[in-house]
N, C-alpha and C positions, 0 to 999 in steps of 0.2 A: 403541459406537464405529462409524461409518460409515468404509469405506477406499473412496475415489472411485478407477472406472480413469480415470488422467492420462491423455495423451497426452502422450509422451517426459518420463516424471517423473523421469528423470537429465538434467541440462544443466551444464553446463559456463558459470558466468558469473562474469564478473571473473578468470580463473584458478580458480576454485572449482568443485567437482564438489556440486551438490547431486541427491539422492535424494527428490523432493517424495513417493515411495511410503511414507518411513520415517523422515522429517526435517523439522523447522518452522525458516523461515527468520525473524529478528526483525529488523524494519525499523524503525530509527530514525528519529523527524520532527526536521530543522531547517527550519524557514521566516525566508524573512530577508524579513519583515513587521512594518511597524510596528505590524499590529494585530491578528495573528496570535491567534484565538481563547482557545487553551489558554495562549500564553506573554506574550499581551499588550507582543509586542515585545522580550521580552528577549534573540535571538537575530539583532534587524533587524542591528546593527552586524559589520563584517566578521568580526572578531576573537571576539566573541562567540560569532560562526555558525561560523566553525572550529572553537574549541573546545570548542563543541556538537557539533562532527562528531568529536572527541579523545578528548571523555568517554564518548559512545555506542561507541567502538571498543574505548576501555578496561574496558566493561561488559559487552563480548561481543555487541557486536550484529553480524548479517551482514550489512546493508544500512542503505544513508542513504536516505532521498529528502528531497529540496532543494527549497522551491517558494519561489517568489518572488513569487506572487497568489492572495489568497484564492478560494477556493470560493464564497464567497458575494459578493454585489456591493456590499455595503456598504466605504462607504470609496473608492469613485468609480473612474474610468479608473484601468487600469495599464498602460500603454503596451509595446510590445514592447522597445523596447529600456532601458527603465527596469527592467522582469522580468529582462531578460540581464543588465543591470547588476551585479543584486543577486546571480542564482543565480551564473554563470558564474566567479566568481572565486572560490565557495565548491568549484563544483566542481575546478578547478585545483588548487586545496590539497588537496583530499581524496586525487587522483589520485596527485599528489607523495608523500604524507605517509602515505597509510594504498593502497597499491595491490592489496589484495586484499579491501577490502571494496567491498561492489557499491554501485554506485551509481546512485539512480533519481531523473529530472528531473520534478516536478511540474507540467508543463505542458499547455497545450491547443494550443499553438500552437507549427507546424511550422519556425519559422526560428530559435524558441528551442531548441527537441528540437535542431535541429541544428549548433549550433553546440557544444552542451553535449556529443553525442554525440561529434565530432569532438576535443574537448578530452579525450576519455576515458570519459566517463559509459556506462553500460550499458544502464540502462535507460529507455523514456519511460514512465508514469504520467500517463495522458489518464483525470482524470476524469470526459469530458465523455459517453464513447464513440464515439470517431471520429464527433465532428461535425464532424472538416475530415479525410476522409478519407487527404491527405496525409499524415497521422503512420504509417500503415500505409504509404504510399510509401516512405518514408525509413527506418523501421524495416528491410523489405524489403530496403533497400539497403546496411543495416550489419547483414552476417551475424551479428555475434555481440551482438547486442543484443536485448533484450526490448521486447515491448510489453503494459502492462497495460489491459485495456477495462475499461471500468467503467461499470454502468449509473446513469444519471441521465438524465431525460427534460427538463430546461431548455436553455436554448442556454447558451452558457458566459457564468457572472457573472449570470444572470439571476434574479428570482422566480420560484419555482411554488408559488402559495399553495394550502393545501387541494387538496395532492395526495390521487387515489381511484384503488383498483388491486379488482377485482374478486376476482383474485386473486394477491397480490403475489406470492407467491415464483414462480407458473409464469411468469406475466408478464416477470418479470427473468430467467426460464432463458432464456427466448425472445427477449429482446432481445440478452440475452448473444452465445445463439447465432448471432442475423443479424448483427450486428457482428462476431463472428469470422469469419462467413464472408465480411464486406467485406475484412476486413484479406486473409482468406487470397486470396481473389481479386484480389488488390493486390500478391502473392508472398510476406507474410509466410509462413514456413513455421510448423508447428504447437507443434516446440518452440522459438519464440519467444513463443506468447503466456501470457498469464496472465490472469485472468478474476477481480473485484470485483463483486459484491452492490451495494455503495455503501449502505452503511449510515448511515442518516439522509441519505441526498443526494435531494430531491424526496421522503423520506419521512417521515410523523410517529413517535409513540412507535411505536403500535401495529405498525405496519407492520414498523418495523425487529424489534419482539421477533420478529413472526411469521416475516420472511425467516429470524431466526437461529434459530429450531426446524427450521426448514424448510432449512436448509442443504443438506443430500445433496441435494435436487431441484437445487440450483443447482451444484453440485461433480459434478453426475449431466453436465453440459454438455461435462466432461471434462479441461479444461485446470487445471494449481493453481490453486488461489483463494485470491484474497489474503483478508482482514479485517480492516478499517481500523472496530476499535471504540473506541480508546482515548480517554477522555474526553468521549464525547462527548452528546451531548444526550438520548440515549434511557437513558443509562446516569443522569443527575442526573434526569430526571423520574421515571424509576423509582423511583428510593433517594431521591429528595427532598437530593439533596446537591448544592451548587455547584460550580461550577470550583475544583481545587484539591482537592476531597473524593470523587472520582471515581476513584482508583486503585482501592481493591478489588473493587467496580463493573468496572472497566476490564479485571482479571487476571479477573473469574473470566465474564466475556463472552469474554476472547481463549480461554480455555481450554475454554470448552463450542465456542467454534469449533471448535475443532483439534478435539475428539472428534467434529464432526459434518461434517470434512472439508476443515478449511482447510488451508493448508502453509506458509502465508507471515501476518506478523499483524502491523498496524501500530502502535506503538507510542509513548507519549512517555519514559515511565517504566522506562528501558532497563534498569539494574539488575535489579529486582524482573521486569520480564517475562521478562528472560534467566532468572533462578531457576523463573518458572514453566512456562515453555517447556520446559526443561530436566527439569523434573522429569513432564511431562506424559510427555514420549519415553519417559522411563525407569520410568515405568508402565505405558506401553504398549507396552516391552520393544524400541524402538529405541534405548535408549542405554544403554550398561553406566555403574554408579555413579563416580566421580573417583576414590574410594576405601571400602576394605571393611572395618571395625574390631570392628563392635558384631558378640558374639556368634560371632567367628569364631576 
């Protein structure tokens, strides 16, 4: 087990005191996308994406994040206020209806962050890594909000075919660290940020196995770090399993994270991650059992 030193790994978000020294936070995905990789749309409609944000609350998750444009650029323009459309009113409901889970806006773009941030939301979730360095502007400007950085070397929505990293994990520590030092030069202060690998984003299989051995180099950067492995592309060419057949794949990638440094782990399959999450803690003796029966 790697234990990274955080920087302020007690914060206070949503009302909530997390401990990122001795606690994994599980962040639930809603996308309200028609064409949303993993759900192929079945949370585009309002009502749907609500109660995607319902059942994730009711399975124990601490965090939503909302996005309303995909990562990859297939499927054409998403215009900005077409992205508010869709997230903004997910976030509304969530604020109303569940106001102590945290909530993180999927976006690249700083007049969507702010309007979400304003309505309640906590935190912004910039895949991109402050390519419009304004997110760190506004971040800065809402004290109790987070910013996640996250590396990916494309401009946002873009191809990078046959990405080459000489050497991937120092390479992402290093990008990591200049982009937090844009944010923090911008006033974000330190415990706002949080810090993303970006697993499979501008990376192939190999790549992303190799960041996620290599984890502590990049958790060595100092801020929690998320990991967003759920479902996803390195996890099916590995196992040779499609969409849909990538859960156990999915738990035992979020779980070798947390022992090599993550604090926060993105997730589809809320249920089951909360069980694994939970029982990873209480292995590694931050979380006492629910209850004590067998043998006592």
């Amino acid at each position: 087990m790697f234990v990274p030193d955080i920087a302020a790994a007690k914060r206070v978000i949503a009302g909530r005191e997390f401990d990122f020294d001795r606690q994994v936070a599980v962040m639930a995905v809603v996308n309200r996308t028609p064409d949303s990789f993993y759900d192929k749309g079945a949370t585009y409609a309002l009502d749907a994406a609500v109660a995607a944000v319902d059942a994730a609350a009711a399975a124990g998750a601490d965090w939503v994040d909302i996005g309303g444009v995909k990562f990859s650029p297939e499927g054409g323009e998403v215009h900005a206020d077409v992205e508010l459309e869709r997230v903004l009113p997910v976030v509304q409901a969530t604020v109303e209806r569940h106001p102590h889970l945290v909530i993180s806006v999927d976006t690249f773009r700083a007049d969507v962050a702010q309007a979400c941030l304003d309505a309640g939301a906590h935190v912004v979730n910039d895949t991109t890594g402050l390519h419009d360095p304004a997110l760190a502007d506004l971040v800065a400007a809402h004290p109790h909000s987070q910013l996640i950085v996250t590396h990916s070397r494309a401009k946002p929505r873009t191809h990078f075919p046959r990405p080459q990293y000489a050497d991937v994990a120092g390479e992402i520590a290093d990008f990591l660290r200049s982009r937090v030092a844009v944010a923090l030069e911008r006033g974000v202060r330190p415990d706002q940020i949080v810090i993303d690998p970006g697993h499979d984003l501008n990376k192939n299989t190999f790549h992303t196995l190799e960041l996620t051995r290599r984890l502590p180099e990049i958790a060595a950067v100092g801020y929690p770090m998320l990991a967003a492995v759920s479902n996803k592309d390195f996890v099916g060419e590995t196992l040779d399993r499609p969409q849909g057949e990538r859960l156990s794949g999915s738990l035992a990638a979020a779980v070798a994270s947390i022992m090599l440094g993550a604090r926060i782990v993105r997730m589809h399959n809320v249920r089951e991650s909360v069980d694994a999450v939970r029982m990873t803690e209480a292995i590694l003796g931050w979380r006492q059992p629910a209850y004590t029966v067998h043998n006592m």
